[in-house]
N, C-alpha and C positions, 0 to 999 in steps of 0.2 A: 504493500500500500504506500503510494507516495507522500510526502507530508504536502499539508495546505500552503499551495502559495504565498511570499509575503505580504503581497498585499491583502488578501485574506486575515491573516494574521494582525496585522498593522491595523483593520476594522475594527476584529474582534476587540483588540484592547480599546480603541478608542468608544466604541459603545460602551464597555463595562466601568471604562471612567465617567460615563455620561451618566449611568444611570447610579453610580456610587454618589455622584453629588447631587443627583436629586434626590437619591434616599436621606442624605444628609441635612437636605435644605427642608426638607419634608418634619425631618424630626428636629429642627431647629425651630422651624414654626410652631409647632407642636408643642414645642417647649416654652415661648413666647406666649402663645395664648392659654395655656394653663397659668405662665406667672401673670399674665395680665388679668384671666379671672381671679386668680388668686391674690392678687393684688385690689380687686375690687370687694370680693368677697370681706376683706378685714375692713376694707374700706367702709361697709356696709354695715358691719360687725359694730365698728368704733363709734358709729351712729345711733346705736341699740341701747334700748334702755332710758330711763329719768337720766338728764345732761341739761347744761343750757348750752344754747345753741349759738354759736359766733359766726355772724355772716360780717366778713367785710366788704364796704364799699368804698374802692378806693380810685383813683384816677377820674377821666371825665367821663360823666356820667350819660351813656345815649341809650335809645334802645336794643338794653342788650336782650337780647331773649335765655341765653344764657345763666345771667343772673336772675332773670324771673321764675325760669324753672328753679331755680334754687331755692330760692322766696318759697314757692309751693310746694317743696318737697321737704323744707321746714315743718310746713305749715302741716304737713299730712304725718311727719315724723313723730316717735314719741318722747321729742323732746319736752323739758316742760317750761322752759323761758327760751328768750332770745334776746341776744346781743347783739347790737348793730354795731360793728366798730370803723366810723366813720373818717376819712381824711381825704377828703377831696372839693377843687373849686366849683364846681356843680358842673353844667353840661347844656344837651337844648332841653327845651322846656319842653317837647313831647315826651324827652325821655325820663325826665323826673316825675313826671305826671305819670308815664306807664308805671315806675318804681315806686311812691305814692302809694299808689292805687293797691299794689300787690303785699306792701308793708304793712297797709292798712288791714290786709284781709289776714294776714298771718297775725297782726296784734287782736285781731280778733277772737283769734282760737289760741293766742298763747301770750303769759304776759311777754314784753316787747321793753327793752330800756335802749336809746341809744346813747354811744359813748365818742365824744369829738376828742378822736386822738391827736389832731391836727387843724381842720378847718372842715369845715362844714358851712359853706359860703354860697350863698343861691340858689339852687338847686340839690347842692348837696344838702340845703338847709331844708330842703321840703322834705326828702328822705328825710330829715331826723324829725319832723315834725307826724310822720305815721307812729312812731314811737307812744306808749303810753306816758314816755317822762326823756329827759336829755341830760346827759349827763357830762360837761364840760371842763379841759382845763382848765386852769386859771390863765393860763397863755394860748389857748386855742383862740380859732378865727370864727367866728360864729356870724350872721345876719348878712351884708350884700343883698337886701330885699329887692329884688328892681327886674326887668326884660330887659335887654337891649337887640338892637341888629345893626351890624358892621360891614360896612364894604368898600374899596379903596374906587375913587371916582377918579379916570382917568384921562376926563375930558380935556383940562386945563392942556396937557402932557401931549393929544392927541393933534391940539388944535397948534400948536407950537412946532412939530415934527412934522405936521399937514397932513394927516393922515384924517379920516372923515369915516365912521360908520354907518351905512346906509339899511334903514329899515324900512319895515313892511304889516302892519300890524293893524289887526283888526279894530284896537281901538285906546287910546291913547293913555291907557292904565297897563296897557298886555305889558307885562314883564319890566315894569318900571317899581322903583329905581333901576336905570343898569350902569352901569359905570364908563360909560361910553359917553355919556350927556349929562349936563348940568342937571341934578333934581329938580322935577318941578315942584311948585307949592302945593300941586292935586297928587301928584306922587307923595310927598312928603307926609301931609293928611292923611292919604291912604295909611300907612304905614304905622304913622302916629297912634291910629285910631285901632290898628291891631296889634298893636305894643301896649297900649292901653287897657283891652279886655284882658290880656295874658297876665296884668299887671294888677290888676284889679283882682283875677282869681288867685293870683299871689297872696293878696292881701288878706285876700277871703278866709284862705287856709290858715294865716299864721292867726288872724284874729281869733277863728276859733277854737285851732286848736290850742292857742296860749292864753286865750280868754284876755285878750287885751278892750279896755276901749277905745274909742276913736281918738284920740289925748294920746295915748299910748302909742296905740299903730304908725300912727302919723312921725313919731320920734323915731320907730325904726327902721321907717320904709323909706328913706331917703337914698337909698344903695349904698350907703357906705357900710363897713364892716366894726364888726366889735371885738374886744378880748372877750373870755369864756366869764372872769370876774365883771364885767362893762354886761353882758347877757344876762347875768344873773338878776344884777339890778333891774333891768328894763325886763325881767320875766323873758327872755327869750328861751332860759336853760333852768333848769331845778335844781341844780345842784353842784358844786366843784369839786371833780376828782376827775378820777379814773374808772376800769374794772370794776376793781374790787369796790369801792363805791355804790358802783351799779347791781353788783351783785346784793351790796346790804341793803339796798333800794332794792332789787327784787324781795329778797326773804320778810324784810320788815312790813311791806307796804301793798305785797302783792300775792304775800303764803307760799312761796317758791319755798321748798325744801331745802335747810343748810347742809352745805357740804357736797351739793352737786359739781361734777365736774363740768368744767370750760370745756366745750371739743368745737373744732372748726369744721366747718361744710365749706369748701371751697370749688370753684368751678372746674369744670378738665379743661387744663390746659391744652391749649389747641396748639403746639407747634411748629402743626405744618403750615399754619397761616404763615411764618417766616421762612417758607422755603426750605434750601436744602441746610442753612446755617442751622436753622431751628429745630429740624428733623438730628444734625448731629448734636445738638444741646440734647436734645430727648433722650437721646439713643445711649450717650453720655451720662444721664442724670445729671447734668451742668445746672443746678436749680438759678445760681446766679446770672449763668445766662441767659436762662431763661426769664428772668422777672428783668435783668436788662432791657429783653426785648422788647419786654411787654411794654415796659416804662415808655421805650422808644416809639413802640406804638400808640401809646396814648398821645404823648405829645406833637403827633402826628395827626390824631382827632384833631385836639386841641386847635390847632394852627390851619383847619379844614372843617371847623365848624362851619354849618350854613342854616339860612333862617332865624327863627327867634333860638337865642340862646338866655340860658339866669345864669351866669358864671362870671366866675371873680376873674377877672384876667389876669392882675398881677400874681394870683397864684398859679393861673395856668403857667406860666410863661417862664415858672422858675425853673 
């Protein structure tokens, strides 16, 4: 009998190396999603049971869908408080209002204390105002009451250079202000007058959820911000501290059980949103890179906000 050809030969091995690395890649995945259930399963675990519950809100604030499912799977959890640990300049004002809304329904089913580790400044302020109570530094940033809307007018620039943008529009409001032409005073009104409802249900909110009256309101809706001791006085916050603070504010005031443990509910980080840098932070457990990025991405919101926004800008901007 003759032996097989070399190149026969030369096949053979090259398939059996083909299918050696896929049996490997096979039980490599294999391996991956056991650790990732497994990973989930404790995850799941550490949520179990009497706890209060630590949702942080932090960076600018939009709608995230994200953290509202989080909000609700609080809210459905058997946690038996929550903690809202707040530090951020707020955001647009649909997305505080989405957050709001979902804060609300979780202090409903559970006591709710928030805690201004930082600032809580317009938007971020209306999240702390879902809270049954606010609990602030003495040096935190608290109120920025106000709407604004921003855009760079590039007329002046356009007309200097001789450059001319020509429109076509069904009627003399379509998509005014734009930055291409001087504001008109019917543009302007327009705008004024829907910064004003947004500003007004601002107002609405803080009045009653801080039980101010019209004396009062009026002192802190002027958009500027406060210290957390400057809040206290004007009743914007109930109390100066921290955490633990909040906690003796839950047990005392609200029958939370002493001696529960703090656990954090945090969102899954996503990433792949930063590509392939993001994907090797992952793969890596680079946790620092990863909250880098994230940071990087917010500040990226920040400077790409559009429409009405409640946000501090000097804190965005740091």
């Amino acid at each position: 009998m003759y032996p097989p050809p070399p190149e026969y030969l030369a096949e053979r091995r090259l398939l059996t190396r083909k299918l050696s690395f896929w049996r490997i890649a096979s039980f490599g995945a294999l391996i991956l999603a056991l650790a990732v259930a497994g990973w989930r399963m404790v995850g799941d675990a550490s949520h179990a049971g009497p706890h209060i519950a630590r949702l942080t809100i932090s960076g600018v604030i939009t709608d995230d869908r994200d953290l509202l499912k989080l909000v609700r799977e609080v809210a459905a959890s058997s946690a038996s408080a929550a903690i809202l640990s707040i530090d951020s300049p707020g955001g647009t004002t649909t997305g505080a209002e989405a957050l709001y809304e979902e804060l609300r329904r979780l202090a409903e089913k559970k006591p709710t204390v928030a805690v201004v580790d930082g600032a809580a400044a317009s938007g971020a302020y209306i999240a702390a105002l879902a809270a049954d109570g606010i609990v602030a530094r003495g040096n935190s940033i608290v109120g920025s009451i106000g709407v604004l809307m921003q855009m760079p007018n590039a007329a002046k620039l356009m007309e200097t250079v001789g450059v001319k943008m020509e429109e076509i529009k069904s009627s003399p409001l379509k998509a005014a202000p734009n930055p291409y032409e001087p504001v008109t005073p019917e543009a302007r009104a327009a705008v004024a007058a829907m910064i004003a409802d947004s500003f007004n249900w601002f107002k609405g909110l803080v009045k009653e959820r801080r039980k101010l009256d019209d004396a009062g309101l009026a002192t802190v809706s002027d958009g500027r911000v406060f210290t957390g001791r400057q809040g206290l006085e004007l009743k914007l916050v109930d109390r100066i501290g921290g955490e633990r603070e909040a906690i003796a504010w839950l047990e005392t005031d609200k029958g939370v059980a002493k001696g529960l443990k703090v656990r954090d509910w945090k969102k899954t980080r996503k990433l792949e949103t930063y590509g392939v840098l993001g994907r090797l932070a992952g793969a890596a457990g680079f946790e620092q890179i990863a909250s880098v990025l994230e940071r990087m991405d917010q500040m990226a919101q920040a400077a790409l906000l559009d429409g009405l926004v409640a946000i501090w800008q000097g804190s965005a901007l740091n």
